[in-house]
Backbone atoms as SQL, in Angstrom:
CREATE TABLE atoms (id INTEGER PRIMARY KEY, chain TEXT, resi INTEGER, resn TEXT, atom TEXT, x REAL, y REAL, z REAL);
INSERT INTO atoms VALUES
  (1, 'A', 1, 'UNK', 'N', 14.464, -63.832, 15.515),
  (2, 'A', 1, 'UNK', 'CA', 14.692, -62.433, 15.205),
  (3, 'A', 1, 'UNK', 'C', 14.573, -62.234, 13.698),
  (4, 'A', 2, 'UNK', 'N', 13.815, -61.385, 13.322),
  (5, 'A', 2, 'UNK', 'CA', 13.596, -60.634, 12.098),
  (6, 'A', 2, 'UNK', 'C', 14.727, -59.948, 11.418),
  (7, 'A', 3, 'UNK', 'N', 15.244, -59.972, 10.658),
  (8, 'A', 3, 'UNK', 'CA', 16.368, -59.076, 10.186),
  (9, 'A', 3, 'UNK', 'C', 16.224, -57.961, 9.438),
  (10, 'A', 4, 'UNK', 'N', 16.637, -56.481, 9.811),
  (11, 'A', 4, 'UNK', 'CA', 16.014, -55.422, 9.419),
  (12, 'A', 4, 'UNK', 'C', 15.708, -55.385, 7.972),
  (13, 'A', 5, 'UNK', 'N', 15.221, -54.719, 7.581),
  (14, 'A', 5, 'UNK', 'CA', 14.934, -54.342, 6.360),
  (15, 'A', 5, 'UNK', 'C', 16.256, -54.342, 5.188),
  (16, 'A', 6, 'UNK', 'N', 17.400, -53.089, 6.048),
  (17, 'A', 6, 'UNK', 'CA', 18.372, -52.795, 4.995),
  (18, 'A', 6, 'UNK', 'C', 19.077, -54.048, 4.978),
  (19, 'A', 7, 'UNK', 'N', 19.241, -54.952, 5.941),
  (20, 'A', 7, 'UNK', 'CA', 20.383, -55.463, 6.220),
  (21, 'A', 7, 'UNK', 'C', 19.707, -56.972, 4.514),
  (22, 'A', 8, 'UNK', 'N', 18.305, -56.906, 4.918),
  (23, 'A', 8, 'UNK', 'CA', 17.790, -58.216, 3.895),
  (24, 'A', 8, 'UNK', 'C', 18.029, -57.397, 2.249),
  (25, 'A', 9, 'UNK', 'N', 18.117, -56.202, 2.090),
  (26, 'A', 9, 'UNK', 'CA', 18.247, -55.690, 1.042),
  (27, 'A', 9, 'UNK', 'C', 19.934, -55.646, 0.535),
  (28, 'A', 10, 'UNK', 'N', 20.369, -55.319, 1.599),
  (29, 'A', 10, 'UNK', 'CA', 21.995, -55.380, 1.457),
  (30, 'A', 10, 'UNK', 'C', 22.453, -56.789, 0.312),
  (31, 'A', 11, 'UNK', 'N', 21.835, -57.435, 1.644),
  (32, 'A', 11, 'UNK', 'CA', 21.832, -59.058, 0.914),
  (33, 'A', 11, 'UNK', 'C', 21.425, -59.467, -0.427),
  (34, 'A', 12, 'UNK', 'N', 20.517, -59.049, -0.624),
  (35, 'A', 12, 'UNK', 'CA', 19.832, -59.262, -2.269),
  (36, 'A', 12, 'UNK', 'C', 21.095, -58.567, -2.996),
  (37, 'A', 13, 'UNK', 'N', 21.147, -57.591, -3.090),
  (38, 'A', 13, 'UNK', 'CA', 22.172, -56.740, -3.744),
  (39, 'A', 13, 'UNK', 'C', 23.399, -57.850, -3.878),
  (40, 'A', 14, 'UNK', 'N', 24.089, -58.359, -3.189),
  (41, 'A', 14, 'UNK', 'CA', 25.132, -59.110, -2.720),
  (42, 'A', 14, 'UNK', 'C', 24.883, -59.928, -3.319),
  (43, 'A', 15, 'UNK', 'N', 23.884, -61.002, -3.670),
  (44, 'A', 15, 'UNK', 'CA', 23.110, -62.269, -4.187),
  (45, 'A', 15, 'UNK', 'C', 23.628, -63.057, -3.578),
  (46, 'A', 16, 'UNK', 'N', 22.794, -62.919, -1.744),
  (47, 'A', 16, 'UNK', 'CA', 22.639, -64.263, -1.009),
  (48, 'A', 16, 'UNK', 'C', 21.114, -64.385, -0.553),
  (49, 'A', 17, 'UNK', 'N', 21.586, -65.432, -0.870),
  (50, 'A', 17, 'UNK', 'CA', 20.171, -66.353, -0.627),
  (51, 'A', 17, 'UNK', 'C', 20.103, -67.149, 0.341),
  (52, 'A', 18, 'UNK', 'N', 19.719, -66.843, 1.718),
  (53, 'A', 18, 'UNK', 'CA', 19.482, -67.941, 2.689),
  (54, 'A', 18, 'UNK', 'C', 17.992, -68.375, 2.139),
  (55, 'A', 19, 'UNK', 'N', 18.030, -69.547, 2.355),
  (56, 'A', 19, 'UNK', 'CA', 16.543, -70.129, 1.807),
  (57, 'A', 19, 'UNK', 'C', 16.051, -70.688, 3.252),
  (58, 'A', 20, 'UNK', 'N', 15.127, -71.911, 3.058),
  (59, 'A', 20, 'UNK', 'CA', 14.334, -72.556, 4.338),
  (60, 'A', 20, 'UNK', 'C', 15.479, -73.583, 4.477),
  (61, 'A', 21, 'UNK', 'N', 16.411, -73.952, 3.536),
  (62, 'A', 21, 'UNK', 'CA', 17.425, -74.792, 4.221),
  (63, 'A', 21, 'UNK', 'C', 18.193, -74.352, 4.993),
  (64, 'A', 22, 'UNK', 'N', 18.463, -73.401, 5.107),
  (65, 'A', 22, 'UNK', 'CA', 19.452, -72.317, 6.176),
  (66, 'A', 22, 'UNK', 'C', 20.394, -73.288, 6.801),
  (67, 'A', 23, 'UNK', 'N', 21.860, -73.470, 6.947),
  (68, 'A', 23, 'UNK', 'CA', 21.906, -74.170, 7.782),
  (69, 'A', 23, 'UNK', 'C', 22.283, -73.307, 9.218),
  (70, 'A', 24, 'UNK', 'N', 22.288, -74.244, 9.970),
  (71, 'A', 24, 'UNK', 'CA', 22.087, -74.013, 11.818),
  (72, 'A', 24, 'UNK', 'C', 22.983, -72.359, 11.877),
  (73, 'A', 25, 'UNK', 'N', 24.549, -73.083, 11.087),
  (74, 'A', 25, 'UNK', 'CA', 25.449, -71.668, 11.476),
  (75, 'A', 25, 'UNK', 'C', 25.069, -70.478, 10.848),
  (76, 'A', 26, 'UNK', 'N', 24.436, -70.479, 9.647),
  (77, 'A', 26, 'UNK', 'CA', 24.243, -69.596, 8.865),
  (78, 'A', 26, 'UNK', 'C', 23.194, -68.672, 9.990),
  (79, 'A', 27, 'UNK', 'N', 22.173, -69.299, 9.866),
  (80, 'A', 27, 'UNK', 'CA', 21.322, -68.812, 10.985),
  (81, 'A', 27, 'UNK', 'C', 21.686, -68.168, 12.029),
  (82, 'A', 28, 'UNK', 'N', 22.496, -68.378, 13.008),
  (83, 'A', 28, 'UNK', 'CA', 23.421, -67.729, 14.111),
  (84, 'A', 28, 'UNK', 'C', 23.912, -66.780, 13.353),
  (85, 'A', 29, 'UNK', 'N', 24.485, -66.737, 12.053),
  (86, 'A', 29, 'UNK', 'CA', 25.596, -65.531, 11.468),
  (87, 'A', 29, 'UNK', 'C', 24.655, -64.632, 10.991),
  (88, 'A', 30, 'UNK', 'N', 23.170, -64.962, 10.707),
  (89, 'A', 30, 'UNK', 'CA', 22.460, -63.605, 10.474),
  (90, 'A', 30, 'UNK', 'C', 22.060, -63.368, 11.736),
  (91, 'A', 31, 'UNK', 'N', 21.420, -63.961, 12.674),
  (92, 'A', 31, 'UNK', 'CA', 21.019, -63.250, 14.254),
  (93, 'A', 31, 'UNK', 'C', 21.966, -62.201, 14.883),
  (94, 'A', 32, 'UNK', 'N', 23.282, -62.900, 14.035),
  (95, 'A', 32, 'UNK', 'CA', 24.763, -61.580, 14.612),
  (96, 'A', 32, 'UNK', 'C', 24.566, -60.347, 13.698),
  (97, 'A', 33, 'UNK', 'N', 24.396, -60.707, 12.556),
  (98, 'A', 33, 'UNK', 'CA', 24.234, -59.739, 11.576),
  (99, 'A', 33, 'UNK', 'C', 22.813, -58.773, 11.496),
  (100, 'A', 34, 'UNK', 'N', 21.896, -59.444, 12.099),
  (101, 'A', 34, 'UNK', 'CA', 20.590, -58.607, 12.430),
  (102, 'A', 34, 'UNK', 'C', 20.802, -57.801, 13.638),
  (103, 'A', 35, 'UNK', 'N', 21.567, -58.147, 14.649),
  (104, 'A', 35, 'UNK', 'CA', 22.145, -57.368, 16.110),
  (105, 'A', 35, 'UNK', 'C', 22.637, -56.464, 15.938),
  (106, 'A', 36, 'UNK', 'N', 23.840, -56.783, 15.038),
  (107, 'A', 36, 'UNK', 'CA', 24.572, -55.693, 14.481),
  (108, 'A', 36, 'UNK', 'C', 24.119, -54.402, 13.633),
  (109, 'A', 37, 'UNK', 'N', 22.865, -55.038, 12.698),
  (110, 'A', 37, 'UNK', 'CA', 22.425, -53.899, 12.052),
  (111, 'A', 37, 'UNK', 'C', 21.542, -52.990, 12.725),
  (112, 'A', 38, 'UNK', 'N', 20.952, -53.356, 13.731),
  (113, 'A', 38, 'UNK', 'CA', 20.126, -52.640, 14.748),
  (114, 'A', 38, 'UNK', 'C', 20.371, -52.027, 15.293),
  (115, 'A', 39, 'UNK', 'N', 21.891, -52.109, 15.299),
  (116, 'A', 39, 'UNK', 'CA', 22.599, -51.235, 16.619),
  (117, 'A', 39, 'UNK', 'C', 23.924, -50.273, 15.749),
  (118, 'A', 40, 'UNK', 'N', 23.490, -50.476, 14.384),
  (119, 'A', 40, 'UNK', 'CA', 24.170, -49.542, 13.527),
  (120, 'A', 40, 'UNK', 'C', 24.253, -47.861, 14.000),
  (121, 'A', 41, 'UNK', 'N', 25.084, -47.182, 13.184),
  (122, 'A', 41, 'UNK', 'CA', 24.948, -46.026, 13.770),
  (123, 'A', 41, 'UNK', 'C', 24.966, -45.126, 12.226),
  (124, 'A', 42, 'UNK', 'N', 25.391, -46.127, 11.140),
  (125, 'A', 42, 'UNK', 'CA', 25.174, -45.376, 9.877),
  (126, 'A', 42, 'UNK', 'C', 24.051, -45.688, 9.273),
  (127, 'A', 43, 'UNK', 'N', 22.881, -45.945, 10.101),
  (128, 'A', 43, 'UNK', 'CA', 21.570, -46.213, 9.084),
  (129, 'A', 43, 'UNK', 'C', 21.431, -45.537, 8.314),
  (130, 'A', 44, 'UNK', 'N', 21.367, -44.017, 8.429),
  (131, 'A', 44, 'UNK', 'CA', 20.671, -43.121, 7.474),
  (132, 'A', 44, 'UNK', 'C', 21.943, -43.209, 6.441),
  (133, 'A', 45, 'UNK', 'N', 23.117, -43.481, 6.173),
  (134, 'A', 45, 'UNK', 'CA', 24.530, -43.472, 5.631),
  (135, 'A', 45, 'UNK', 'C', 23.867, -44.991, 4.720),
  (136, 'A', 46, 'UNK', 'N', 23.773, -45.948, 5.712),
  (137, 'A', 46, 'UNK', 'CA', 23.334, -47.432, 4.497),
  (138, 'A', 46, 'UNK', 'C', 21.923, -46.736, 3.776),
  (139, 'A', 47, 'UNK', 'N', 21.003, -46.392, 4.125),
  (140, 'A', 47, 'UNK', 'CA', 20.109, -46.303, 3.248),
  (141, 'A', 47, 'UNK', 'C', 20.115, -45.259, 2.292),
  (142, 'A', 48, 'UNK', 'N', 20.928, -44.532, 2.062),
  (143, 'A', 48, 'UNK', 'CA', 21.043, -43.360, 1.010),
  (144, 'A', 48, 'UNK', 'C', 22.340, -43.999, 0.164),
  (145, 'A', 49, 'UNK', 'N', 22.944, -45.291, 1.062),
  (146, 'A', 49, 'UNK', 'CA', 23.823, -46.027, -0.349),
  (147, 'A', 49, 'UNK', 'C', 23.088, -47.107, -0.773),
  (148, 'A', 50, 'UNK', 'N', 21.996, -47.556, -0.191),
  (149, 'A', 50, 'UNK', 'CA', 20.994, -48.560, -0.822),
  (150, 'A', 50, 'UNK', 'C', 19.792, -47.811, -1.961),
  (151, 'A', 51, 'UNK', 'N', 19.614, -46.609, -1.579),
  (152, 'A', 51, 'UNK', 'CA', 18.579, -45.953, -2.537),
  (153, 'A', 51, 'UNK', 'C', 19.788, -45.290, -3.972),
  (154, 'A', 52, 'UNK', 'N', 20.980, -45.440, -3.990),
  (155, 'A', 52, 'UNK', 'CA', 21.818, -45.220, -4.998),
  (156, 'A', 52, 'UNK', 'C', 22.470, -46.179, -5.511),
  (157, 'A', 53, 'UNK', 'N', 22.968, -47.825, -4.865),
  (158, 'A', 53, 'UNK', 'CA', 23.853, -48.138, -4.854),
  (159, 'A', 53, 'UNK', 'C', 23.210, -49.081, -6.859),
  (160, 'A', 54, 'UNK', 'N', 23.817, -49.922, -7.462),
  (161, 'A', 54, 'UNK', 'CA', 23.115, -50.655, -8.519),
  (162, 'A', 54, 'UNK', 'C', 22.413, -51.676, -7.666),
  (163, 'A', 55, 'UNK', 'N', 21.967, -52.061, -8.571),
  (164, 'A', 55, 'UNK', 'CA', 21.086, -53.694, -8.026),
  (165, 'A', 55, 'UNK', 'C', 21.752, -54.479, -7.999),
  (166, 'A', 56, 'UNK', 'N', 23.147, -54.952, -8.377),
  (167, 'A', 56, 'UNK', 'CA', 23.956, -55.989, -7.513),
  (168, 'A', 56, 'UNK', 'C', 25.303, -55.348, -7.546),
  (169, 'A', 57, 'UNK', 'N', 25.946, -55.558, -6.491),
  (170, 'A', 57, 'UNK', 'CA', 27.370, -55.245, -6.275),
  (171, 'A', 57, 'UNK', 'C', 27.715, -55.901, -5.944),
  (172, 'A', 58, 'UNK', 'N', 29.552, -55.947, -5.946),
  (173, 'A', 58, 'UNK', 'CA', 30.317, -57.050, -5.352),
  (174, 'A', 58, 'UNK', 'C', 30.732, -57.160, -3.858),
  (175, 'A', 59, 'UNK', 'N', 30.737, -56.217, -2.955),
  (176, 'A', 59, 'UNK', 'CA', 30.901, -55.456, -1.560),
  (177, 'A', 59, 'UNK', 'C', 29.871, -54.906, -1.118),
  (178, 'A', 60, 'UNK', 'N', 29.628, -55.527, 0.151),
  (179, 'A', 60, 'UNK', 'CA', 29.137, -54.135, 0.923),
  (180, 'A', 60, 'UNK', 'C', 29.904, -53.032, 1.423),
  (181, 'A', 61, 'UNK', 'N', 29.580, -51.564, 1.757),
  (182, 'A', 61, 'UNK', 'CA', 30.072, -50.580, 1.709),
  (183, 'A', 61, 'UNK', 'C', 30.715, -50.971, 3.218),
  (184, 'A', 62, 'UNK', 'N', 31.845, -50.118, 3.001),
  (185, 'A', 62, 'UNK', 'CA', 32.995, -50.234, 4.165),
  (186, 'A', 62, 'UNK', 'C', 32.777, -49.812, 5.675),
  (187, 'A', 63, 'UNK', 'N', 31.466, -48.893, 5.607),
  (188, 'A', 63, 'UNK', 'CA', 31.009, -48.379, 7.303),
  (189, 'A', 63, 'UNK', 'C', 30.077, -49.371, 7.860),
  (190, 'A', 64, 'UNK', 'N', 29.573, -50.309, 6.616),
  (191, 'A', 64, 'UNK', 'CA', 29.057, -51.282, 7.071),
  (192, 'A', 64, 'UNK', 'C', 29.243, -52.374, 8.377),
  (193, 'A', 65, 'UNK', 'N', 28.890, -52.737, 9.203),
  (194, 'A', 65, 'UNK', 'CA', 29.382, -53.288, 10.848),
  (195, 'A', 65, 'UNK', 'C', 29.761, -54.960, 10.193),
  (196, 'A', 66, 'UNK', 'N', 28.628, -54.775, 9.216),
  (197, 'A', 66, 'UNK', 'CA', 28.490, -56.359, 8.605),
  (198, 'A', 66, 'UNK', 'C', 29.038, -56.569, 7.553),
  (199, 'A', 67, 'UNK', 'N', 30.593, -55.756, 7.180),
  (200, 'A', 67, 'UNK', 'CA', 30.958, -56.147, 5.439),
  (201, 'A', 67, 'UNK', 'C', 31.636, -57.495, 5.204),
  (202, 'A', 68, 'UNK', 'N', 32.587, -57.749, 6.428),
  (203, 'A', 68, 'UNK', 'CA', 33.446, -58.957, 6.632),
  (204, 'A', 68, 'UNK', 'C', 32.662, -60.129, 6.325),
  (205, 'A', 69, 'UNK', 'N', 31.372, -60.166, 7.308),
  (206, 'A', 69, 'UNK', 'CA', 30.109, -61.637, 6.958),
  (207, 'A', 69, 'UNK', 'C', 29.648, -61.596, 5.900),
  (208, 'A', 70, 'UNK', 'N', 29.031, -60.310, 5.493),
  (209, 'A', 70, 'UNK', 'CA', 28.366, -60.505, 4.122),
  (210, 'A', 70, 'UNK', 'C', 29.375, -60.840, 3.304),
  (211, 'A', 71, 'UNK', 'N', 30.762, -60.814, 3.105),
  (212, 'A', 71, 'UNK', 'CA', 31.827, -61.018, 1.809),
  (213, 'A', 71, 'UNK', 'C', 31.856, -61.975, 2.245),
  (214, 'A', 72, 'UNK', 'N', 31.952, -62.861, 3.512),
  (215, 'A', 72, 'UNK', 'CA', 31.998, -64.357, 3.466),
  (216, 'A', 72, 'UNK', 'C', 30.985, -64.827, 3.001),
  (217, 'A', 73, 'UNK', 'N', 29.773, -64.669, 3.681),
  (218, 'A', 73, 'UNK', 'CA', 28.694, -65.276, 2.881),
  (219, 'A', 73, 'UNK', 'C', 28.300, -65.472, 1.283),
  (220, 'A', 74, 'UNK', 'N', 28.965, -63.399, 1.131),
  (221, 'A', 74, 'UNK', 'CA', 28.475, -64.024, -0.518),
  (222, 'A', 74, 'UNK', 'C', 29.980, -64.801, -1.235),
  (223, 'A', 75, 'UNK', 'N', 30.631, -64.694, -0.860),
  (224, 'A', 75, 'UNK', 'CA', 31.750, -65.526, -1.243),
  (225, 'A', 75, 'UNK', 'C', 31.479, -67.245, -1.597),
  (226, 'A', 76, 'UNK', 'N', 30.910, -67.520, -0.408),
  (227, 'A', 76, 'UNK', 'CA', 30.994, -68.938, -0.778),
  (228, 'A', 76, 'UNK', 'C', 28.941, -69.704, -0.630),
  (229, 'A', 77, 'UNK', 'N', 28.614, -68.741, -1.123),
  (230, 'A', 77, 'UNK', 'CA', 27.536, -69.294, -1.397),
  (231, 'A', 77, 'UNK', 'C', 26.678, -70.584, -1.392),
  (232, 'A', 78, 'UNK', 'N', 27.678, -71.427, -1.465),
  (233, 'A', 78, 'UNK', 'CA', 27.341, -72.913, -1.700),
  (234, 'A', 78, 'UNK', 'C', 27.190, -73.644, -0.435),
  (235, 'A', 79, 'UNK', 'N', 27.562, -72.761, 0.515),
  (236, 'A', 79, 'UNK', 'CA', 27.798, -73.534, 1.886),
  (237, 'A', 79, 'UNK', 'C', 28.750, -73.752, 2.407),
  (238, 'A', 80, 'UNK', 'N', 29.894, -73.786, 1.457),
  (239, 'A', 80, 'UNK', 'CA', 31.625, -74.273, 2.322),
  (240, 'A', 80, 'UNK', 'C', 32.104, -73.937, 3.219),
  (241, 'A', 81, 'UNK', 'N', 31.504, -72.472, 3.605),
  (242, 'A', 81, 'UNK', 'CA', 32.193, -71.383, 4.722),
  (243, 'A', 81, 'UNK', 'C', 31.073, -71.780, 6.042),
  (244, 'A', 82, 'UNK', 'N', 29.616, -72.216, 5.878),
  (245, 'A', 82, 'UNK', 'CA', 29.126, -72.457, 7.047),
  (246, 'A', 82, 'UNK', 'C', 29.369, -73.950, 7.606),
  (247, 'A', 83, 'UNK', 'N', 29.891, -75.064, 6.965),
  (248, 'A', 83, 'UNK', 'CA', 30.190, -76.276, 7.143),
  (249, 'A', 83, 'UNK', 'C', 31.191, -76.241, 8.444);
């Protein structure tokens, strides 16, 4: 599965970087996080805070389905949280 557009932009903003090492769980936690964004109901709400928001922030926005994963993810960046 492809992960939408906003949800890979969200991410940049955030500064995570899944690379080609991905590991296994990480992978599963974006397939949840790509499900989730698909089946959003504030798209047009995320993309008018992505066409305003800065180029990096510390949070994703709170109507977000995915703020809890993305603050884990970008939290521990290094891997500790998918181990």
């Amino acid at each position: 599965m492809i992960a939408p557009e906003q949800l890979c932009e969200m991410m940049a903003r955030l500064g995570i970087e899944p690379g080609p090492q991905t590991h296994l769980r990480v992978a599963a936690a974006l397939r949840v996080a790509a499900a989730r964004c698909e089946g959003c109901r504030f798209k047009r709400a995320c993309q008018d805070w992505l066409d305003y928001a800065p180029a990096m922030v510390n949070f994703a926005p709170d109507f977000c389905p995915n703020a809890d994963m993305l603050f884990d993810m970008r939290y521990d960046q290094t891997g500790r949280w998918f181990n």
